[in-house]
Backbone bond lengths (Angstrom), bond angles and torsions (degrees), N, CA, C in turn:
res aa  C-N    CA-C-N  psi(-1)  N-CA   C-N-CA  omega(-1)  CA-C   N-CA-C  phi
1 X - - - 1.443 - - 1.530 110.49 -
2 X 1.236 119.67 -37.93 1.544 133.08 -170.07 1.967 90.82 -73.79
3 X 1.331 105.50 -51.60 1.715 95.47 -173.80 1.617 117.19 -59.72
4 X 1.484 102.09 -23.10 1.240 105.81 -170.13 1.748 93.26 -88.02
5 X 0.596 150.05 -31.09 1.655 147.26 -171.31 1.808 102.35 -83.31
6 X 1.128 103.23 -47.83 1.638 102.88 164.36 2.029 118.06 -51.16
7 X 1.167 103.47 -60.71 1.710 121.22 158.77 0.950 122.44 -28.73
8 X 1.726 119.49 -63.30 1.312 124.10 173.35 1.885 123.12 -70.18
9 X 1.523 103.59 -23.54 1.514 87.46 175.89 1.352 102.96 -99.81
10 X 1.290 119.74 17.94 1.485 119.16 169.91 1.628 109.14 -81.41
11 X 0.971 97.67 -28.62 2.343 118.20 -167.10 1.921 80.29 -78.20
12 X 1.634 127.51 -48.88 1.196 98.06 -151.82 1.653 92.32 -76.93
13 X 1.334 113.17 -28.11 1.657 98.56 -162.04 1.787 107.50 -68.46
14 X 1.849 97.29 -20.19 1.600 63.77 169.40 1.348 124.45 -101.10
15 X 1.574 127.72 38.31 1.369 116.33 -154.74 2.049 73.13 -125.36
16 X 0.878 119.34 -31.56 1.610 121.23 154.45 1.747 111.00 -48.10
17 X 0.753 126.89 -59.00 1.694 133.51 173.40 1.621 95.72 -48.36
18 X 1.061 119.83 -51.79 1.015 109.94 -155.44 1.786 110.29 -86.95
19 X 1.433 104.38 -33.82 1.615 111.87 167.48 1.412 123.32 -65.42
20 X 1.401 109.10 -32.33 1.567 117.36 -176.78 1.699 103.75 -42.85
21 X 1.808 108.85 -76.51 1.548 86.99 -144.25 1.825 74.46 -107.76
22 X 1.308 111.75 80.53 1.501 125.95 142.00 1.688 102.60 -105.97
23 X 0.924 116.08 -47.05 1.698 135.63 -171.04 1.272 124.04 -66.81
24 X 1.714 113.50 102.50 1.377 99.34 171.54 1.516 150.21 -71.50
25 X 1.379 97.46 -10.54 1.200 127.11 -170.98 1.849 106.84 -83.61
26 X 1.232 92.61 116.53 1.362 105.11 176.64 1.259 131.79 -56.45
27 X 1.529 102.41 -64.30 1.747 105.51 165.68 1.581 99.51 -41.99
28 X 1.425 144.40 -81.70 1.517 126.23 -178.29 1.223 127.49 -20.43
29 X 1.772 101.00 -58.05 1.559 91.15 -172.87 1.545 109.03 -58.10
30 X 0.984 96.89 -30.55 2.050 86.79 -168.00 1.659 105.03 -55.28
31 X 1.950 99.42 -28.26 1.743 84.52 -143.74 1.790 82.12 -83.45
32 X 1.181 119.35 -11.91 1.406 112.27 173.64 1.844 121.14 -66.29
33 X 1.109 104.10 -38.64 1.390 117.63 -172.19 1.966 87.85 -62.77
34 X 1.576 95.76 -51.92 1.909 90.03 -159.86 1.341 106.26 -62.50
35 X 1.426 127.92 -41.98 1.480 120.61 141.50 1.367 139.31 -21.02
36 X 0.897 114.21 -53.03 1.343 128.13 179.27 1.783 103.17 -56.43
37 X 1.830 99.18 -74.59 1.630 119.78 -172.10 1.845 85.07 -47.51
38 X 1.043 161.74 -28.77 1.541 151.71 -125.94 1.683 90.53 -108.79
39 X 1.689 117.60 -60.20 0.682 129.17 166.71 1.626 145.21 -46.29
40 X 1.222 76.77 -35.50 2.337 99.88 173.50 1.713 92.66 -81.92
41 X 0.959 117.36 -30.36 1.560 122.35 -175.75 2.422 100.81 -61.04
42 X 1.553 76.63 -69.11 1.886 90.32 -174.62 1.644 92.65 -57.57
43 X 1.325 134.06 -27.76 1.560 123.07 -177.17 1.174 91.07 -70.29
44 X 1.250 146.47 -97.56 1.469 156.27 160.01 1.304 120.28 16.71
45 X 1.769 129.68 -55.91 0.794 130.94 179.17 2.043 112.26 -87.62
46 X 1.202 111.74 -22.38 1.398 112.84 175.31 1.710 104.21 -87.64
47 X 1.481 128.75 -3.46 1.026 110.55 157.78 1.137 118.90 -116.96
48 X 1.601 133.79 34.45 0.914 129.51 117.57 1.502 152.65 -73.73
49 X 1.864 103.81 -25.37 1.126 98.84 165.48 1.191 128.04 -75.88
50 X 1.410 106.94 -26.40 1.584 114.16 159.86 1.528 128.96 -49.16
51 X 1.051 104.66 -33.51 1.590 111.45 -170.35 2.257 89.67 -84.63
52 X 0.988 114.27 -23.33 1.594 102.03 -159.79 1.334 81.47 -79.91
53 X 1.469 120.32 -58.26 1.587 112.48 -165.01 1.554 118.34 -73.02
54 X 1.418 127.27 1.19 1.572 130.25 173.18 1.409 103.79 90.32
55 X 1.124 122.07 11.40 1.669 114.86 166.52 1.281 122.49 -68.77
56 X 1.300 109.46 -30.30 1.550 117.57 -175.95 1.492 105.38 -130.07
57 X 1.744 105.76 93.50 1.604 97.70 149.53 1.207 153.37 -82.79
58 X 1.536 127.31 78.30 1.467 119.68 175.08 1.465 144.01 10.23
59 X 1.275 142.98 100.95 1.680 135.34 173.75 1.256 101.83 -32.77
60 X 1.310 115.47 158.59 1.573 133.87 176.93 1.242 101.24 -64.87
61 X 1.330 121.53 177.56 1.576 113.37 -161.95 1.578 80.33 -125.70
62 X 1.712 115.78 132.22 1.361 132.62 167.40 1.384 119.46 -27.72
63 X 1.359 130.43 121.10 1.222 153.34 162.75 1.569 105.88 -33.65
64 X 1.299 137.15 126.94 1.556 124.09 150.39 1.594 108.85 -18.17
65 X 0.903 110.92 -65.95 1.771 118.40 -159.31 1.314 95.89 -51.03
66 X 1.677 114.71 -58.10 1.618 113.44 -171.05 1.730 111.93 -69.37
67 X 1.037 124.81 15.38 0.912 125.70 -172.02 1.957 106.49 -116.49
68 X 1.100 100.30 -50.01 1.434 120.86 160.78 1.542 124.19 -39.63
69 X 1.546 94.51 -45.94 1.641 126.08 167.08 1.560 117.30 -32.88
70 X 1.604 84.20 -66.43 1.727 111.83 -175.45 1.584 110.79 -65.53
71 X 1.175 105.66 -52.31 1.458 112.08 178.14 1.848 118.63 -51.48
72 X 1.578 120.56 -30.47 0.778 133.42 154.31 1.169 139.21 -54.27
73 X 1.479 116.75 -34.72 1.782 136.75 -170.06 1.756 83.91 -81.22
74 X 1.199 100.88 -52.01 1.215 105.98 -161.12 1.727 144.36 -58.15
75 X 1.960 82.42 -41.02 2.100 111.23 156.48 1.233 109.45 -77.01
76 X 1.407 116.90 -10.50 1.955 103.45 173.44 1.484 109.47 -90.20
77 X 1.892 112.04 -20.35 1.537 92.93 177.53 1.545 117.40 -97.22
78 X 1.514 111.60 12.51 1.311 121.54 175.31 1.420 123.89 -88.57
């Protein structure tokens, strides 16, 4: 239940990314952005309580190498 509530405000923040700079209208963008920041907030704080009580375990954290990896894909398409 906790992954799925993590999941779902992951879909809105990015459907916010993606509405922001479609919009010319200023008053929107803001009220989208404050939406957005409101939301990264409730992600943030529901995966922390999750993570204290063991509901939500985290992926392993990237290897040097895999990390090295990325950095690579990344200076060749720059």
């Amino acid at each position: 239940m906790v992954t799925d509530s993590l999941e779902s405000i992951n879909a809105e923040l990015s459907k916010f990314g993606e509405m922001i700079p479609q919009t010319d209208n200023k008053q929107l963008k803001q009220t989208l952005k404050t939406f957005r920041n409101n939301c990264e907030t409730s992600q943030e704080e529901l995966y922390e309580i999750a993570r204290s009580k063991n509901y939500y375990v985290p992926a392993q954290k990237a290897t040097n190498e895999e990390i090295q990896n990325v950095k690579e894909i990344f200076a060749v398409g720059a």
